[in-house]
C-alpha positions in Angstrom: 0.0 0.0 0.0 1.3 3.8 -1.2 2.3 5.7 2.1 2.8 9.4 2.9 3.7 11.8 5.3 1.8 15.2 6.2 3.6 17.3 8.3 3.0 20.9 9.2 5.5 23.6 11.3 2.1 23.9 13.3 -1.7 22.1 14.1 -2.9 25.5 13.1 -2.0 25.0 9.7 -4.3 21.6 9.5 -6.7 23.5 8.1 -4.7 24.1 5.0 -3.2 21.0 4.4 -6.6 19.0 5.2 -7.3 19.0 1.4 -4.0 17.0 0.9 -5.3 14.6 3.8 -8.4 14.1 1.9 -7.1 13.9 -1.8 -4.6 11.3 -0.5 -7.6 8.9 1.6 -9.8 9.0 -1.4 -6.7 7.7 -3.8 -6.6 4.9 -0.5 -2.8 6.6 0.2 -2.1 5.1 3.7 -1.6 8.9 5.7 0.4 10.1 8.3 0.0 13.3 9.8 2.4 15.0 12.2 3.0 18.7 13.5 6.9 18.9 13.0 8.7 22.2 13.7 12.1 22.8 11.8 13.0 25.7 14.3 10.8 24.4 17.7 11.6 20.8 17.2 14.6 20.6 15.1 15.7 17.2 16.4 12.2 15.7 15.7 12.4 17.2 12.4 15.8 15.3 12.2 14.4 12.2 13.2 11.3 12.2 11.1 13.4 12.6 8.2 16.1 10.1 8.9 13.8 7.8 9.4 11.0 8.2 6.9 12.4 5.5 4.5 12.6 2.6 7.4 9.0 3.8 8.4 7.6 3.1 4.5 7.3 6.4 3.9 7.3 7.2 0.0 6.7 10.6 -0.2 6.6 13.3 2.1 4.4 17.0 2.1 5.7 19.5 4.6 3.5 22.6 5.2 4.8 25.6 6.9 4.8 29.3 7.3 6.6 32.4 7.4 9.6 31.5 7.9 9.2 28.4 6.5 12.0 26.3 6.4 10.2 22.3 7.3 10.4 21.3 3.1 13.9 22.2 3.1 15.1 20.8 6.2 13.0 17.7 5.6 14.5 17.5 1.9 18.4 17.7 3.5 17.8 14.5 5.0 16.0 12.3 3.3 16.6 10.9 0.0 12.4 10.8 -0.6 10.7 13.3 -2.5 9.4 16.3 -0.8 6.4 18.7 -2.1 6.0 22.0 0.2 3.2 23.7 0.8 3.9 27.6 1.5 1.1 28.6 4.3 -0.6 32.2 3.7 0.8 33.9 6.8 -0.5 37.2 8.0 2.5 39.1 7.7 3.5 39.1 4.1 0.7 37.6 2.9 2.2 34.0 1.8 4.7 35.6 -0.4 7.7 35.0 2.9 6.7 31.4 2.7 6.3 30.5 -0.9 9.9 32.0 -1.2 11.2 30.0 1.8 9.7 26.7 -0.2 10.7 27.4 -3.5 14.1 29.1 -2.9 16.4 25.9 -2.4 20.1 25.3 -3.4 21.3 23.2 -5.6 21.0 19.6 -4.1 18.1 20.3 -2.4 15.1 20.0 -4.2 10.9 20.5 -3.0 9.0 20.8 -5.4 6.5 23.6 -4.4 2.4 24.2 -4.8 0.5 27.6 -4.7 0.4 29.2 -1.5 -2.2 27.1 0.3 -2.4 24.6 -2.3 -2.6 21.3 -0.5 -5.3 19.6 -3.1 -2.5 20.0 -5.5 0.5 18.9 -3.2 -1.9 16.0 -2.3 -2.2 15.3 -6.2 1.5 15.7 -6.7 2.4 13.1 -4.2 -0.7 10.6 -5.4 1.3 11.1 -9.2 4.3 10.7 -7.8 3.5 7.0 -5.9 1.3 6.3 -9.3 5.0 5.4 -10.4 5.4 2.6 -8.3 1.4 1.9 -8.1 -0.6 1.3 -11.5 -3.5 1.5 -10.0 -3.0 5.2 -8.7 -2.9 6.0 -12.2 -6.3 4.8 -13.2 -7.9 6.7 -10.4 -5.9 10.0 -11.7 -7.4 9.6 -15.4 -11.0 9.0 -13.3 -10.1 11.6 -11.4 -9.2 13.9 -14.3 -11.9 13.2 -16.1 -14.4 14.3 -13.5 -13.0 17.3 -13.7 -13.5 17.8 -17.3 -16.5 16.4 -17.1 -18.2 19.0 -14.1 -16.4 21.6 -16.7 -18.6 20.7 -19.9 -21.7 20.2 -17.1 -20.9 24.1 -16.2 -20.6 25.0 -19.5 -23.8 23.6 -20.8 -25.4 25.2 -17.6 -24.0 28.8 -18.6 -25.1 28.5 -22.3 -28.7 27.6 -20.8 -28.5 30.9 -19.0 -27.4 32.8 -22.0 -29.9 31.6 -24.1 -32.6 32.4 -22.0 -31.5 35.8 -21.5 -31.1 36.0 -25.2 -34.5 35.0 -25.7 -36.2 37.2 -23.0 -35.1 40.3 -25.1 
């Protein structure tokens, strides 16, 4: 079974990376979630990341703001792959985070999601373990297609509106 890791630099920022929680259960991703700090708890953070491969994990998402360092330190030690999630913070607005995600040196990599964008971290990771697990795959193309399809359905539903003002004139 596909495993991950959640972890956020606070339980505040649960709310935010709850999409990611739910986008990998309905893919049947087996889930941790943790609240990690990579300048509270740096030895945890340490741990959690030397030890992620021996716990199963395949892929790991690491939410944080401000300051937000948790992707990176995660990413230094670990040889999994790493998606950050840059949390809208209240000072600059998201834009200190998403830098502190996105700005890594060379040999570091996280691959980074829109401020507050934990559906599509959670996607990210569910493509990711679709490597390794076909079936994750198939649900993306399901997955996909629903999307295209509720796109058409809104369409069709707007072009019923215009019509009907068009013919009320």
């Amino acid at each position: 079974m596909p495993k991950a890791a959640i972890i956020m630099g606070s339980k505040s920022d649960f709310d935010v990376v709850k999409p990611a929680y739910d986008i990998l259960k309905k893919f049947g991703v087996d889930t941790s979630v943790r609240v990690i700090s990579a300048h509270r708890t740096p030895l945890q953070a340490a741990e959690f990341a030397e030890s992620a491969v021996k716990n199963g994990f395949e892929v790991i998402i690491a939410a944080a703001g401000k300051a937000a360092h948790l992707g990176g330190v995660i990413a230094s030690l670990t040889p999994l792959p790493v998606i950050g999630i840059p949390v809208k913070s209240s000072t600059l607005d998201g834009l200190d985070s998403l830098l502190s995600t996105v700005q890594m040196p060379s040999g570091v990599p996280v691959a980074c999601v829109a401020v507050n964008g934990s559906e599509n971290a959670g996607l990210l990771a569910v493509q990711i373990l679709s490597l390794k697990y076909p079936a994750l795959t198939d649900g993306l193309i399901k997955y996909k297609k629903s999307l295209a399809d509720k796109i058409a359905d809104d369409d069709k539903k707007l072009q019923a509106i215009l019509a009907s003002e068009d013919t009320g004139r």
